[in-house]
C-alpha angles and dihedrals in degrees: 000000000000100000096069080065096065097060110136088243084066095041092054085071092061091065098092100060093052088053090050097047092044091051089047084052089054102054091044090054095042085076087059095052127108079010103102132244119356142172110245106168092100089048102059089035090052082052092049099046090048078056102056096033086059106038086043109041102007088235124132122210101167082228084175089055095031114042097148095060110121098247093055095048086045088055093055098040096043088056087052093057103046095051091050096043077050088062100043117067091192090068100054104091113090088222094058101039105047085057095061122070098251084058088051100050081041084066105038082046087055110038073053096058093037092059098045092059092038091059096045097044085051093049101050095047089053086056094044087047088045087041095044087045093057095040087061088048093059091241100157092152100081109101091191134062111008091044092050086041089050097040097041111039125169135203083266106061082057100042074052084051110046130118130185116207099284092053093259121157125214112251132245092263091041097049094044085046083057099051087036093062090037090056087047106041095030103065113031097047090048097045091051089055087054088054110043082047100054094047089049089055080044096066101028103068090168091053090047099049091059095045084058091048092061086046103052081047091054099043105013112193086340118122082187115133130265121272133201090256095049091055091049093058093051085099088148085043096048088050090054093044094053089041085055087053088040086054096033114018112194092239111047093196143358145181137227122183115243101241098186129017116269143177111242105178094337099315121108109229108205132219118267095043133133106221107180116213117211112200088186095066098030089053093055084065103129089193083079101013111042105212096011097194092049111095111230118153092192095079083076097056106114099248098055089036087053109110099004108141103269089230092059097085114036110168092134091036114236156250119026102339077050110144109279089200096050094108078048106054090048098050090055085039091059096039095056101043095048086052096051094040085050090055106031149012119238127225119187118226087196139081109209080236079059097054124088113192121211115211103209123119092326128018090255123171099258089230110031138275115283121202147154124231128205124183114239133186115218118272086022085121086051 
């Protein structure tokens, strides 16, 4: 029923939030400048959570202005919970948990988060029934609502609007649990790809040139945004962008359930069992990838990515439990970097033997991620 929502034609709405939001993190990052070493990694995450919260639930938080809302403090602390009561078995029965005071901030955060996407679940489906109501009326005079509604749609409008064969609708609770993944899993993942790929150009100057290069010749002196068509011509972006994920995959590790038994280099695996799949180390195979630490986009280039085994490189997991969002994590991928490499020219402050990661929810720089900025004009680089 979800998947249908993710054709390229729907993403391609959501365009103009990720323009917007990238423009908002520029100028946010034009004040640090010139101005020496600084850690970017809430930035970009700020820009990335003001983008799903947008495209999924047509909210906006001005997460990037506004940092300290509630919602926005229940997001981060509600991550840090759940990975350490991950960690901690003890902590694992309801009964126990829910007595302790971590239990109790899991649920405040919670009932927080919960609200916030009741209301505004409520709340669309009110403007899609009003808009739907007009529309039948032949009121094509409003210039409000229904227009807004029509120009600007979320995941949401189309979660409200899914059918599966039989005509059935997704339920309230079906369609929050929905949102409330997308809000999780849509931003700081995202937003770890962004990073680790702005610290790799960083320290990459002759990879970066060139991925100015193919943008001056996109966009030229023109501070215009990005369309559908330019992002589909950032063929040397979009390889950087696949060898970060390669290096530094989002999600570090997952897990899937073994549903039937099966014989994995001569040892049956039975049913039942928990096998964990780790991209980081698969994708560090040199069998596929030839000097696996070293940090080369064009692997990715489709003549030397044609015929590589599909279960090589991982980063969105594969098969059926693939990643729904991943067109769409690459699209907003593509949009924020272009507009930082228009406007700037990135200098990492760490070395990756500085670096220590941090596999939690997401594969993070245990201490930020440090960076130098420089303001460029385009064709600087020609």
């Amino acid at each position: 029923m979800i998947t249908p929502t993710f054709h390229f034609a729907i993403l391609s709405e959501f365009l103009e939030v990720m323009n917007e939001q990238s423009k908002v993190l520029v100028e946010k990052l034009n004040s640090r400048a010139g101005k020496g070493s600084f850690n970017c990694f809430m930035d970009v995450t700020l820009c990335a959570l003001d983008i799903i919260c947008e495209t999924a639930m047509g909210r906006k938080i001005q997460a990037q202005s506004n940092s300290d809302s509630d919602y926005i403090k229940a997001i981060y602390e509600m991550s840090d919970l759940i990975h350490r009561r991950q960690k901690m078995p003890w902590l694992w029965p309801d009964f126990i948990y829910h007595k302790l005071n971590a239990g109790k901030r899991h649920n405040k955060n919670l009932n927080i988060l919960h609200s916030f996407t009741d209301q505004t679940i409520l709340e669309r489906a009110q403007e899609l029934k009003n808009a739907k109501a007009k529309a039948e009326k032949g009121d094509d005079n409003d210039s409000g609502e229904a227009k807004q509604t029509k120009k600007r749609r979320a995941f949401l409008d189309m979660l409200l609007e899914a059918t599966d064969d039989a005509g059935n609708t997704l339920s309230h609770l079906e369609i929050r649990e929905e949102v409330d993944t997308f809000m999780f899993e849509g931003h700081d993942t995202t937003a770890a790809a962004l990073n680790w790929s702005l610290f790799l150009l960083g320290s990459h100057p002759d990879v970066q040139e060139m991925v100015h290069k193919e943008l001056d010749d996109i966009f030229g002196q023109s501070d215009r945004p990005a369309t559908t068509d330019d992002l589909k011509n950032m063929k040397y972006l979009e390889a950087v962008i696949k060898e970060a994920l390669r290096l530094y995959p989002s999600v570090p590790f997952f897990a899937r359930t073994i549903t039937e038994d099966c014989i994995i280099n001569g040892y049956t695996i039975p049913k039942g069992v928990n096998a964990f799949i780790v991209p980081y180390a698969l994708h560090r195979d040199p069998e596929y990838f030839p000097e696996p630490e070293e940090f080369k986009p064009e692997r990715f280039f489709s003549e030397n990515a044609s015929g590589r085994n599909p279960y090589a490189y991982i980063p969105f997991s594969a098969g059926l439990r693939n990643c729904i969002g991943q067109r769409f994590a690459l699209m907003e991928e593509k949009v924020v970097l272009s507009a930082i490499l228009r406007n700037f020219t990135v200098k990492a402050s760490q070395t990756r033997e500085d670096i220590c990661l941090v596999g939690e929810l997401i594969l993070r720089p245990q201490d930020g991620m440090w960076i130098e900025l420089q303001k460029r004009k385009p064709n600087s680089a020609l």
